[in-house]
PyMOL Python script that loads the backbone (N, CA, C, O; Angstrom):
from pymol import cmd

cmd.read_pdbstr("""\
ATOM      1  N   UNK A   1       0.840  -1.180   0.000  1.00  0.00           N
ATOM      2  CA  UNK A   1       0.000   0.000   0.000  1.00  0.00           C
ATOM      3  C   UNK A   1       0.886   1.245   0.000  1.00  0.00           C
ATOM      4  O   UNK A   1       1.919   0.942   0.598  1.00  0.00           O
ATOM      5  N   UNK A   2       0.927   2.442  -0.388  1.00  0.00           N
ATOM      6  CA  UNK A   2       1.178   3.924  -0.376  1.00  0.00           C
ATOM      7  C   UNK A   2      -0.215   4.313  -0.361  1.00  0.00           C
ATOM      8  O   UNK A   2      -1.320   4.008  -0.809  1.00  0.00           O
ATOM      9  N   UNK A   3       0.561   5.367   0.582  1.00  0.00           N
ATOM     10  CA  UNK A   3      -0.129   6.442   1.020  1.00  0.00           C
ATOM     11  C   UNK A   3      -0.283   7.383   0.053  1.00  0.00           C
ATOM     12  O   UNK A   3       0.359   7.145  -0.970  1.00  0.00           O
ATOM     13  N   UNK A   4      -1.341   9.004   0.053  1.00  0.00           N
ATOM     14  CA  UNK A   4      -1.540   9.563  -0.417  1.00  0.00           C
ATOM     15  C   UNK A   4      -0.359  10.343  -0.352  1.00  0.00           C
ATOM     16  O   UNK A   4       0.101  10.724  -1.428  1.00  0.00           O
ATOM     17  N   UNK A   5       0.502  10.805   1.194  1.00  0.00           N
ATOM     18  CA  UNK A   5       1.216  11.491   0.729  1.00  0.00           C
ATOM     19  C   UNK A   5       2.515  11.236  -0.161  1.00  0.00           C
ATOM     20  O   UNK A   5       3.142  12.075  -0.808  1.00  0.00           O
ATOM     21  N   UNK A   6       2.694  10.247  -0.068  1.00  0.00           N
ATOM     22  CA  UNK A   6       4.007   9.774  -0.447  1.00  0.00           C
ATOM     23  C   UNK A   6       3.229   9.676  -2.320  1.00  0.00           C
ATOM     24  O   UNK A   6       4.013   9.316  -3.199  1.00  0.00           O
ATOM     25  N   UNK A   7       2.126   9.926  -2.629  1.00  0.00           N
ATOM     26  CA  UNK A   7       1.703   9.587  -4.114  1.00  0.00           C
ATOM     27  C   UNK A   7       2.293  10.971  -4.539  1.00  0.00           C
ATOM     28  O   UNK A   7       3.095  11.011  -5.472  1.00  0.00           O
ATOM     29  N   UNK A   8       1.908  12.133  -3.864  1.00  0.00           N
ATOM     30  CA  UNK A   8       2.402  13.337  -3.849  1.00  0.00           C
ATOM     31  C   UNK A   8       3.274  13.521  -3.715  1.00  0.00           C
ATOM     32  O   UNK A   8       3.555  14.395  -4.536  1.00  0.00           O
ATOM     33  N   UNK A   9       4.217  13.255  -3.077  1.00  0.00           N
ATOM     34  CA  UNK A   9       5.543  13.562  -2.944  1.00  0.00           C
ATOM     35  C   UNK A   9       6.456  13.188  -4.464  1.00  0.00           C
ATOM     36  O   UNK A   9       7.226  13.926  -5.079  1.00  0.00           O
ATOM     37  N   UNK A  10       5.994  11.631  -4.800  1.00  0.00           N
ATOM     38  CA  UNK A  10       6.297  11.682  -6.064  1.00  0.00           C
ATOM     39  C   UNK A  10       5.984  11.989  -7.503  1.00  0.00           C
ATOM     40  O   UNK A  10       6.559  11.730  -8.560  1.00  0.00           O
ATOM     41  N   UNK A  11       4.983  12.567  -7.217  1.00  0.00           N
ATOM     42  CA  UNK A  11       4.063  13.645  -8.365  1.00  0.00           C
ATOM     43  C   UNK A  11       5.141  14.604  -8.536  1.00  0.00           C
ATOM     44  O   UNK A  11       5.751  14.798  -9.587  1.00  0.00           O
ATOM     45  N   UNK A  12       5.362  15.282  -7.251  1.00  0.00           N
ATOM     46  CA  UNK A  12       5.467  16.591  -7.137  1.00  0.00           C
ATOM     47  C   UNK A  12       7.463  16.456  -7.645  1.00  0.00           C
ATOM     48  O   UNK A  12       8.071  17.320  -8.276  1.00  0.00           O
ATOM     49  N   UNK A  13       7.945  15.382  -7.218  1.00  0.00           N
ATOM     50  CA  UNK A  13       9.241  15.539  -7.577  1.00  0.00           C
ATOM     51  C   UNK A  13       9.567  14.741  -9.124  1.00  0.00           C
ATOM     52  O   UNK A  13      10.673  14.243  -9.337  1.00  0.00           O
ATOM     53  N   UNK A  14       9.009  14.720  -9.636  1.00  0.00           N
ATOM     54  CA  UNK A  14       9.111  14.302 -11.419  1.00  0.00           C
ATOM     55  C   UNK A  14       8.377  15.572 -12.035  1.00  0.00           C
ATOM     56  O   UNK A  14       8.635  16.125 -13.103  1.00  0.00           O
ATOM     57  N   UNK A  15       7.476  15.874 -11.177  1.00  0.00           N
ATOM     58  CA  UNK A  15       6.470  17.080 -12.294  1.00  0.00           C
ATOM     59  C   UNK A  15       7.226  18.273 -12.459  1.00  0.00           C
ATOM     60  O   UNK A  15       6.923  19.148 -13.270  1.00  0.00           O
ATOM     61  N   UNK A  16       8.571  18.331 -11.415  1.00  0.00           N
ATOM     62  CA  UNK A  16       9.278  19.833 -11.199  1.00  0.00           C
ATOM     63  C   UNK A  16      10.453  19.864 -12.335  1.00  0.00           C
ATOM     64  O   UNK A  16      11.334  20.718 -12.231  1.00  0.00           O
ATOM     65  N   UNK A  17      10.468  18.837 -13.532  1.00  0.00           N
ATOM     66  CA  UNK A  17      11.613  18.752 -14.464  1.00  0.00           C
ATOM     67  C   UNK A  17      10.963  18.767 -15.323  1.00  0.00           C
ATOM     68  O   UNK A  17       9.826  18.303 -15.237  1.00  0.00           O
ATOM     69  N   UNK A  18      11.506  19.381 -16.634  1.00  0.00           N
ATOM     70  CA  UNK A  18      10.990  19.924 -17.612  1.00  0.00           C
ATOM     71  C   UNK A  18      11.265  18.598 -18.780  1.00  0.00           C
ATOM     72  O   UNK A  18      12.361  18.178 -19.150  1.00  0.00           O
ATOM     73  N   UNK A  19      10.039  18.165 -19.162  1.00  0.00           N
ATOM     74  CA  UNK A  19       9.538  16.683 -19.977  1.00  0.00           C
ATOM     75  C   UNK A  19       8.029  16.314 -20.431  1.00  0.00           C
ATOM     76  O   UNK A  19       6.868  16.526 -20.078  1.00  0.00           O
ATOM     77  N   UNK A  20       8.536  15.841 -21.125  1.00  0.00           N
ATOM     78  CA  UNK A  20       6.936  15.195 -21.701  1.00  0.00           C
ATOM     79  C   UNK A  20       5.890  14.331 -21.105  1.00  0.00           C
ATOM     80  O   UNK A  20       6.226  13.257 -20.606  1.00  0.00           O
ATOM     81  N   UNK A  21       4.836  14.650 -21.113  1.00  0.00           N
ATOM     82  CA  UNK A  21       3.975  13.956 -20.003  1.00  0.00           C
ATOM     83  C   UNK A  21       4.335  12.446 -20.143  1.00  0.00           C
ATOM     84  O   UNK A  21       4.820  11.883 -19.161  1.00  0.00           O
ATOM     85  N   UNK A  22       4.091  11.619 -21.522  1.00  0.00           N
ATOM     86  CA  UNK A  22       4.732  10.788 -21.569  1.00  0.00           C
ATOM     87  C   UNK A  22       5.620   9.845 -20.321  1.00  0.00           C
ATOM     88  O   UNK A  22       5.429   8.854 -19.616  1.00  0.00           O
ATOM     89  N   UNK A  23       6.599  10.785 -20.557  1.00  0.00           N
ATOM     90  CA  UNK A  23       7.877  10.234 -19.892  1.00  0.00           C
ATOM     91  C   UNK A  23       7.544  10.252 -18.048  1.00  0.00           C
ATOM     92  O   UNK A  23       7.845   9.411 -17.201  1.00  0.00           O
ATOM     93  N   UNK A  24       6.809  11.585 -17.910  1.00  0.00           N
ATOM     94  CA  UNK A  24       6.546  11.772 -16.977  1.00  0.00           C
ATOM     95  C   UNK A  24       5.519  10.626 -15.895  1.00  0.00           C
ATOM     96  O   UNK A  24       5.604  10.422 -14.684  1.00  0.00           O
ATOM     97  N   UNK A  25       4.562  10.033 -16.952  1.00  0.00           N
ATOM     98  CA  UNK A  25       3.476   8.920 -16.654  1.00  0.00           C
ATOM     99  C   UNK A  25       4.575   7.923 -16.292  1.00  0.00           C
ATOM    100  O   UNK A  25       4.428   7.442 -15.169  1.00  0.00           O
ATOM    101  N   UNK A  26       5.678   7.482 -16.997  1.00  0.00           N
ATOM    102  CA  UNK A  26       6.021   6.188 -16.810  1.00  0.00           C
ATOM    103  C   UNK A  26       7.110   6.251 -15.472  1.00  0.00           C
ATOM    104  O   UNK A  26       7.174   5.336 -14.651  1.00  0.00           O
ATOM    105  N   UNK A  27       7.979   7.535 -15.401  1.00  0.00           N
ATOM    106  CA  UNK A  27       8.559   7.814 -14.201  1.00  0.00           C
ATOM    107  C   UNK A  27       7.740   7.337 -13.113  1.00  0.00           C
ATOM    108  O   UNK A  27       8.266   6.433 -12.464  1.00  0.00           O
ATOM    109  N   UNK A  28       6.715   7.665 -12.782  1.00  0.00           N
ATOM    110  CA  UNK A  28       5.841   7.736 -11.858  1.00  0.00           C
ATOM    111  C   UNK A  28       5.281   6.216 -11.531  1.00  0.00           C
ATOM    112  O   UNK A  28       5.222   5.592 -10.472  1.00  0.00           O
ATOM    113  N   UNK A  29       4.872   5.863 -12.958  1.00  0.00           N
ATOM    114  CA  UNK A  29       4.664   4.626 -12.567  1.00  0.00           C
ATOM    115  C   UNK A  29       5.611   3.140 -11.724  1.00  0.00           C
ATOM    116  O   UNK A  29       5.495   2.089 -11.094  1.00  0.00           O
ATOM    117  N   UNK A  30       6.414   3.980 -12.260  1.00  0.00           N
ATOM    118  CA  UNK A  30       8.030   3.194 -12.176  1.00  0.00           C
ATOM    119  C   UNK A  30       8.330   3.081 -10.782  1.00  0.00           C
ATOM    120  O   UNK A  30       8.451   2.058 -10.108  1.00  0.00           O
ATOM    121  N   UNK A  31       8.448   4.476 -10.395  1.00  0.00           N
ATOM    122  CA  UNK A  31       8.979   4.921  -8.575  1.00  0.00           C
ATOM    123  C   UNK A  31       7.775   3.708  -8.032  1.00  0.00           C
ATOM    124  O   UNK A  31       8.084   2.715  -7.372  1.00  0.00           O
ATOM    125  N   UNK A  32       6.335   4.056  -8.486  1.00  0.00           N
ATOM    126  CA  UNK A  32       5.330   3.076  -7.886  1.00  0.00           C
ATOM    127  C   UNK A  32       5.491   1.554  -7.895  1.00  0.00           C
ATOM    128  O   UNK A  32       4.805   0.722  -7.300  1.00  0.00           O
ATOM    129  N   UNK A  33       6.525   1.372  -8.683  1.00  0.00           N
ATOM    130  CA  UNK A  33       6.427  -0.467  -8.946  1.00  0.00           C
ATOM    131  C   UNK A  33       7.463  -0.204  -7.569  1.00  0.00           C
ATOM    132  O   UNK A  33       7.269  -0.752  -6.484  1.00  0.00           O
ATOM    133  N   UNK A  34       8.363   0.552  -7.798  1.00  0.00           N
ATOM    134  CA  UNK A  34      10.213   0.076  -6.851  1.00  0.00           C
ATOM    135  C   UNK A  34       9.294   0.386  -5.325  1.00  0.00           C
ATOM    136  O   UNK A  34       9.482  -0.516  -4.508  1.00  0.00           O
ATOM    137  N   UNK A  35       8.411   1.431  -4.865  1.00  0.00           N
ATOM    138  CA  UNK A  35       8.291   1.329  -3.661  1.00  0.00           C
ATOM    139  C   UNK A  35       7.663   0.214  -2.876  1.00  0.00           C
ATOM    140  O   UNK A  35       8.191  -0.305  -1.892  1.00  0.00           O
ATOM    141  N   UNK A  36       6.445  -0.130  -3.402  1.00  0.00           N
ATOM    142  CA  UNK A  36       5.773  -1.377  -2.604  1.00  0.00           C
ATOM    143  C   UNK A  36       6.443  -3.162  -3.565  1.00  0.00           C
ATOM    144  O   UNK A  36       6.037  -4.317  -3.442  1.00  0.00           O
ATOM    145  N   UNK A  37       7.655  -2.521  -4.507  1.00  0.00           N
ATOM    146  CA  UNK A  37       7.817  -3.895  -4.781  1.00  0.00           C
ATOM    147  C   UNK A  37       6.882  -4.731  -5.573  1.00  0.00           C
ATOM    148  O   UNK A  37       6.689  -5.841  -5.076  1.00  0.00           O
ATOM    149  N   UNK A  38       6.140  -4.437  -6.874  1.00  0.00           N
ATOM    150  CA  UNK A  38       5.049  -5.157  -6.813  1.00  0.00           C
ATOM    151  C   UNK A  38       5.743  -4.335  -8.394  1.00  0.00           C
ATOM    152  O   UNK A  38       6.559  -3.413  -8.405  1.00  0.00           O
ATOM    153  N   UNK A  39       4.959  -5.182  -9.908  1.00  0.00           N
ATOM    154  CA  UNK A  39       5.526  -4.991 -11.328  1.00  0.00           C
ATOM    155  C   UNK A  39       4.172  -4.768 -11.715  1.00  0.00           C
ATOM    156  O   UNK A  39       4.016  -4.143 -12.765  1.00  0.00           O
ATOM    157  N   UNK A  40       3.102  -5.165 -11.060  1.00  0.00           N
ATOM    158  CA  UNK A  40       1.787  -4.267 -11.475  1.00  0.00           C
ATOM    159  C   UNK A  40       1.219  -2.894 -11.005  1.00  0.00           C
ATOM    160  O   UNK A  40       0.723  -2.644  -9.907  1.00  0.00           O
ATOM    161  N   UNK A  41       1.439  -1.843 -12.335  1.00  0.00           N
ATOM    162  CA  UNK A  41       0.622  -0.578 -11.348  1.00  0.00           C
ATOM    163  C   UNK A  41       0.283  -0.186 -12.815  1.00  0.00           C
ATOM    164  O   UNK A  41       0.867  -0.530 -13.842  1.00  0.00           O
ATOM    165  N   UNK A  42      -0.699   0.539 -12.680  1.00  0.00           N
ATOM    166  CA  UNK A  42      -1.670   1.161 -13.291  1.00  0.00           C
ATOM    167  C   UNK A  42      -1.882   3.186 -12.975  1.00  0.00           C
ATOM    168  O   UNK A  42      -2.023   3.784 -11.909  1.00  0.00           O
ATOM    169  N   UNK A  43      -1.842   3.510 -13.841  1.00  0.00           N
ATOM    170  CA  UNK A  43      -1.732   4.993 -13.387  1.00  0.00           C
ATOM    171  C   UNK A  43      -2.359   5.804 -14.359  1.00  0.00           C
ATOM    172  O   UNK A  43      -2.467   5.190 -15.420  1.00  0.00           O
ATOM    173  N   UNK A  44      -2.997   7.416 -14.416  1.00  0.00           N
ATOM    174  CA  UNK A  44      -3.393   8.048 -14.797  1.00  0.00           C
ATOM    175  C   UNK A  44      -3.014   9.607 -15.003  1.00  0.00           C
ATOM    176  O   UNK A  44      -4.013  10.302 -14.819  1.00  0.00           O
ATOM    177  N   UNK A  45      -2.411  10.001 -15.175  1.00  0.00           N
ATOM    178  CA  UNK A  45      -2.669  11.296 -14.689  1.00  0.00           C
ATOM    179  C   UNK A  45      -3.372  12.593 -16.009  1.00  0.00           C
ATOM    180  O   UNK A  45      -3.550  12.445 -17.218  1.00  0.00           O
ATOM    181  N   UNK A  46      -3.537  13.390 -15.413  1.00  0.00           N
ATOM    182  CA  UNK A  46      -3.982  14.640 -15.917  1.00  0.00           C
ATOM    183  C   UNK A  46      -3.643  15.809 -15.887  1.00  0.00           C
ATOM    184  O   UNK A  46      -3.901  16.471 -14.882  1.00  0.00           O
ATOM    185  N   UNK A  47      -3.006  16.355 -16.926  1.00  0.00           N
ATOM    186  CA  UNK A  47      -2.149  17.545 -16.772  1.00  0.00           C
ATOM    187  C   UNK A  47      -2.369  18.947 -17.949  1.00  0.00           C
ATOM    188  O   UNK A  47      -2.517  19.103 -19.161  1.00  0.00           O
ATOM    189  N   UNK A  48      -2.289  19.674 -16.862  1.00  0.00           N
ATOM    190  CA  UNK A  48      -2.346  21.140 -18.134  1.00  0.00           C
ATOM    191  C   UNK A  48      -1.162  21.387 -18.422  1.00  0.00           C
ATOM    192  O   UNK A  48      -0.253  21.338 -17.593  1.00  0.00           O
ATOM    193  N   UNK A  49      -0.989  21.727 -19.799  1.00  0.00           N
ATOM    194  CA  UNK A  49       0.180  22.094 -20.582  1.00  0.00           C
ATOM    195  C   UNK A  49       0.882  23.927 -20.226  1.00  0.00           C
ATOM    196  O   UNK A  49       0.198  24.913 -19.950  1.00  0.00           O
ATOM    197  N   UNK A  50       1.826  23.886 -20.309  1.00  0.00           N
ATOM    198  CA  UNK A  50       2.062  25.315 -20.092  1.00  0.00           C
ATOM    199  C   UNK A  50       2.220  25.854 -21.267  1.00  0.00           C
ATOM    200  O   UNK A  50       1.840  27.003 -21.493  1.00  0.00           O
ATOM    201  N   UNK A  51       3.000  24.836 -22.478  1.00  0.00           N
ATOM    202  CA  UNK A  51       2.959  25.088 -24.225  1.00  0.00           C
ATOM    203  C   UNK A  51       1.932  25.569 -24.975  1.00  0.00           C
ATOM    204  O   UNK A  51       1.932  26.192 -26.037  1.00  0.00           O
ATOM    205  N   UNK A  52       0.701  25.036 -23.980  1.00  0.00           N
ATOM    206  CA  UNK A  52      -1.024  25.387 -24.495  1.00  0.00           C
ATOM    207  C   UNK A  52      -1.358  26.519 -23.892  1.00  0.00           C
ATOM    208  O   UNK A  52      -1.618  27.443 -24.663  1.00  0.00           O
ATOM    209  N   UNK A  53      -1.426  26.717 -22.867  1.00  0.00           N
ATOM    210  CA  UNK A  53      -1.954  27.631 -21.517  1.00  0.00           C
ATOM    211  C   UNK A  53      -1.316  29.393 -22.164  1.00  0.00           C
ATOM    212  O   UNK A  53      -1.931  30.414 -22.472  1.00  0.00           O
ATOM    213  N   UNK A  54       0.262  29.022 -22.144  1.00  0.00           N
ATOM    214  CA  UNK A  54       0.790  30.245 -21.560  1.00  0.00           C
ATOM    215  C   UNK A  54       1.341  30.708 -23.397  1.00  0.00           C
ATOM    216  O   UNK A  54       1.474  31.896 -23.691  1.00  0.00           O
ATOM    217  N   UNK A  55       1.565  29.737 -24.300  1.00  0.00           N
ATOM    218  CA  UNK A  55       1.918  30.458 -25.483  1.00  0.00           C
ATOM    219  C   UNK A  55       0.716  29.995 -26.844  1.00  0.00           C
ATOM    220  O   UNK A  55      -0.428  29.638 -26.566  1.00  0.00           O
ATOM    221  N   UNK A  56       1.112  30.065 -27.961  1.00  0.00           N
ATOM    222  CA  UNK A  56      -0.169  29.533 -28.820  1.00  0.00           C
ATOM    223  C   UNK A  56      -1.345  30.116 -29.215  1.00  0.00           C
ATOM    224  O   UNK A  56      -1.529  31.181 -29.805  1.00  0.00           O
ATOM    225  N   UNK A  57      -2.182  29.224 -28.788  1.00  0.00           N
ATOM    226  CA  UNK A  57      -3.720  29.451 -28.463  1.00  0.00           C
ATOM    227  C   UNK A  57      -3.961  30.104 -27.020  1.00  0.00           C
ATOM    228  O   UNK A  57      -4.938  30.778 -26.693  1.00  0.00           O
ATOM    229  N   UNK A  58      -2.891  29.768 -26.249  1.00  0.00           N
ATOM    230  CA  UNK A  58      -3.613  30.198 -25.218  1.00  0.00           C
ATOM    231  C   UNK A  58      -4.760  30.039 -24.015  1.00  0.00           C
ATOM    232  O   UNK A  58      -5.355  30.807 -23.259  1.00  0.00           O
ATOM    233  N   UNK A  59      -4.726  28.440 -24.298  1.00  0.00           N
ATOM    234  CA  UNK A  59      -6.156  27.819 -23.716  1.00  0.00           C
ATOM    235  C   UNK A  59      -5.679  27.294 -22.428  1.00  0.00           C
ATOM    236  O   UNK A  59      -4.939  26.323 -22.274  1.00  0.00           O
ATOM    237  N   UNK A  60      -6.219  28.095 -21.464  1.00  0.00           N
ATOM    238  CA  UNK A  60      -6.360  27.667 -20.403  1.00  0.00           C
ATOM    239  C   UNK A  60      -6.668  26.893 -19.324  1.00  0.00           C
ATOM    240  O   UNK A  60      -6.197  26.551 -18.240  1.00  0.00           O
ATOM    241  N   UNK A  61      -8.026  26.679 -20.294  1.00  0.00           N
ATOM    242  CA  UNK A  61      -9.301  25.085 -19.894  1.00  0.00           C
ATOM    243  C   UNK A  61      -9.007  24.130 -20.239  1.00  0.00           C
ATOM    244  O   UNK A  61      -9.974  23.368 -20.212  1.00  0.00           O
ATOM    245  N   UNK A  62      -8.065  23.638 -20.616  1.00  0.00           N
ATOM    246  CA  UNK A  62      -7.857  22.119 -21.648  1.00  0.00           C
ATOM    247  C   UNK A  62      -6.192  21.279 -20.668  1.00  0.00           C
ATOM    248  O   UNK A  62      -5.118  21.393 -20.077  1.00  0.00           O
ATOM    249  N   UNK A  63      -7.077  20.628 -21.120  1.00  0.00           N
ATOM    250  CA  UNK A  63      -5.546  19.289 -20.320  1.00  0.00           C
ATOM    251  C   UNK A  63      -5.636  18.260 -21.082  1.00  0.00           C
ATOM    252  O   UNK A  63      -6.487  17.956 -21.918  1.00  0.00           O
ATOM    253  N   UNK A  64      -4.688  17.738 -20.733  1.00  0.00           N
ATOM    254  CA  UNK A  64      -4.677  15.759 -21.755  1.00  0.00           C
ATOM    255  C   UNK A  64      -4.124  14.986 -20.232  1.00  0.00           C
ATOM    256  O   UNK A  64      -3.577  15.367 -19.197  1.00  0.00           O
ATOM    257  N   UNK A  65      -4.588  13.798 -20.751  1.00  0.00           N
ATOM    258  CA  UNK A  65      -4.920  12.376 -19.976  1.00  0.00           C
ATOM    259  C   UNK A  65      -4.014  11.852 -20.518  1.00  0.00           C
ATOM    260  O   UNK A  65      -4.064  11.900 -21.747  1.00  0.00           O
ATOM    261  N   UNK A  66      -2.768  11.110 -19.868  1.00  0.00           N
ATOM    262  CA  UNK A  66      -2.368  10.049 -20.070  1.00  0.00           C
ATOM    263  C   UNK A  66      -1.977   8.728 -19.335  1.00  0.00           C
ATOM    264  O   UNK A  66      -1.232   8.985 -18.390  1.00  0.00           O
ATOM    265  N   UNK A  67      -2.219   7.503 -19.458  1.00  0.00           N
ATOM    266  CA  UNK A  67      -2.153   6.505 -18.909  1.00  0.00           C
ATOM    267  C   UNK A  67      -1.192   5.555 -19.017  1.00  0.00           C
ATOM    268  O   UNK A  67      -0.827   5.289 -20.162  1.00  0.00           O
ATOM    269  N   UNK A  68      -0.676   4.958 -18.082  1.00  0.00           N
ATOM    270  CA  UNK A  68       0.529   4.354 -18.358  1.00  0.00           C
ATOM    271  C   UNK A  68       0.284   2.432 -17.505  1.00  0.00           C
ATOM    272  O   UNK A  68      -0.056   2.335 -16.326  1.00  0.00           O
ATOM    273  N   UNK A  69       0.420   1.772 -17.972  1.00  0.00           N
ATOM    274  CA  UNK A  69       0.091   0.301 -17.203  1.00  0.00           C
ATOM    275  C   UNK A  69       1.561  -0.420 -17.295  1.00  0.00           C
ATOM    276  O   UNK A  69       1.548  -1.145 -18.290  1.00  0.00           O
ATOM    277  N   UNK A  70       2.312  -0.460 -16.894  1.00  0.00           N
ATOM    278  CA  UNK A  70       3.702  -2.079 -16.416  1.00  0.00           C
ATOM    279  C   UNK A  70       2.895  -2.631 -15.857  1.00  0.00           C
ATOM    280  O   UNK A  70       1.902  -2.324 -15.198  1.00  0.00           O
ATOM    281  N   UNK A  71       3.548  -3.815 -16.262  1.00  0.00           N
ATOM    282  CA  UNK A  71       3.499  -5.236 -15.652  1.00  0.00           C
ATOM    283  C   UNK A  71       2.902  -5.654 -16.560  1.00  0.00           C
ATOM    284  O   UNK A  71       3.159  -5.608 -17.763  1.00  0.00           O
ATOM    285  N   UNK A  72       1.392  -6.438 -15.577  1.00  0.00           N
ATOM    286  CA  UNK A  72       0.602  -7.513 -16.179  1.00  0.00           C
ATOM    287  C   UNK A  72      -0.387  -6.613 -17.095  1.00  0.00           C
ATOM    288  O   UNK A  72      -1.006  -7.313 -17.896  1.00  0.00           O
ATOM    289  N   UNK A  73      -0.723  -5.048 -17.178  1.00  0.00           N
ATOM    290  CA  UNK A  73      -1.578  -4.414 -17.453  1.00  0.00           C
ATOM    291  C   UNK A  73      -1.626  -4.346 -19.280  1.00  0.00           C
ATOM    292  O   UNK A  73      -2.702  -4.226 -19.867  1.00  0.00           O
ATOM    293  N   UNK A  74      -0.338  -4.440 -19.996  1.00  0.00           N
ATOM    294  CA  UNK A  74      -0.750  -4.658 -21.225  1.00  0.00           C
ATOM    295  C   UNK A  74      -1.562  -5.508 -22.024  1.00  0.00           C
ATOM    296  O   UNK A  74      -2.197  -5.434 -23.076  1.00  0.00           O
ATOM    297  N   UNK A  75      -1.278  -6.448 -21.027  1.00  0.00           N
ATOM    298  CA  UNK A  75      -3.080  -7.804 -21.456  1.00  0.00           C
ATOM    299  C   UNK A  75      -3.831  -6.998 -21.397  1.00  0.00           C
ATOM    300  O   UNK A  75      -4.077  -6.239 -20.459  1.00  0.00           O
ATOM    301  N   UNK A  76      -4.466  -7.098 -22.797  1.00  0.00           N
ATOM    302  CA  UNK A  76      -5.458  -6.596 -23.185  1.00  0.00           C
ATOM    303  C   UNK A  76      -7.183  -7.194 -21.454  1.00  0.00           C
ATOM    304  O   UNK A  76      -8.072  -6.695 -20.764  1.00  0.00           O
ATOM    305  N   UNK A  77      -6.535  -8.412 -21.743  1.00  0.00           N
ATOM    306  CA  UNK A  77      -7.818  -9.003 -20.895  1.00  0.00           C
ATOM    307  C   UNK A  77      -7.623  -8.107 -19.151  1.00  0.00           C
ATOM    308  O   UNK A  77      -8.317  -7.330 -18.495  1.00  0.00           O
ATOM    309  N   UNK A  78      -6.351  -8.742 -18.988  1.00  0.00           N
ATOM    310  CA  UNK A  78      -5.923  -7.849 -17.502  1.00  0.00           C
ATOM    311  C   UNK A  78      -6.705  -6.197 -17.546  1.00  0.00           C
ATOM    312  O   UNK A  78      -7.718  -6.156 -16.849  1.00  0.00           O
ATOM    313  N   UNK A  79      -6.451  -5.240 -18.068  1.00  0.00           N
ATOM    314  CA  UNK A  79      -6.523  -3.811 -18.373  1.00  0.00           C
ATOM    315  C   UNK A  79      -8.178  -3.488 -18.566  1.00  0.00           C
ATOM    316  O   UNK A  79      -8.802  -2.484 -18.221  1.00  0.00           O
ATOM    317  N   UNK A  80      -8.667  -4.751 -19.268  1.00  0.00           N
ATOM    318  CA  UNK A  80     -10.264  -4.855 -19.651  1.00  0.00           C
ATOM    319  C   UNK A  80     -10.579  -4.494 -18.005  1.00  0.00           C
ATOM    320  O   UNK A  80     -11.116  -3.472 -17.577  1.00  0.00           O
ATOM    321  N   UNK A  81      -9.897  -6.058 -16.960  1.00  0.00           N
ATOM    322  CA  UNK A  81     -10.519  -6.254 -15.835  1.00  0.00           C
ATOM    323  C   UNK A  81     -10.484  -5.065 -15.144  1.00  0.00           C
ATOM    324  O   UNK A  81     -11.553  -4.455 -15.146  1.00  0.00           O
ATOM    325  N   UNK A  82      -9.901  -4.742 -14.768  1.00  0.00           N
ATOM    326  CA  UNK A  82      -9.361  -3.178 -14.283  1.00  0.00           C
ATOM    327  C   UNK A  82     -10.235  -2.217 -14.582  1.00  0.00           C
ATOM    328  O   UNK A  82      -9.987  -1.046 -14.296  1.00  0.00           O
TER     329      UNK A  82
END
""", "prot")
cmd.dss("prot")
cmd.show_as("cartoon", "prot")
cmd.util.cbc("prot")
cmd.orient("prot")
């Protein structure tokens, strides 16, 4: 099990380097396999762009979703269950 804060703690110390959400999903997921030891995790996150927000268009309201599954989660069937 982890805790909420410790989910935060590692949010907050990958989100402070400048990268692609991408990379950023699987970091995260990663720290999550090494702490409780376990090669299944499943993750989500949701993030506003600053590329969108602050130059461009300019859109403020908009974010993208990305999801990241290690382990057993690329089975299609596993990921269904989930």
């Amino acid at each position: 099990m982890v805790g909420l804060p410790k989910l935060n703690r590692i949010v907050q110390y990958y989100a402070q380097l400048p990268q692609v959400q991408e990379r950023l999903t699987m970091q995260i997921a990663n720290e999550l396999r090494s702490v409780p030891g376990t090669d299944d995790v499943a993750g989500m996150i949701e993030a506003t762009h600053l590329c969108v927000s602050a130059r461009g268009v300019k859109d403020v309201s908009s974010s993208t979703v990305m999801a990241g599954y290690p382990g057993k989660f690329p089975e299609e069937n596993t990921r269904n269950e989930l």
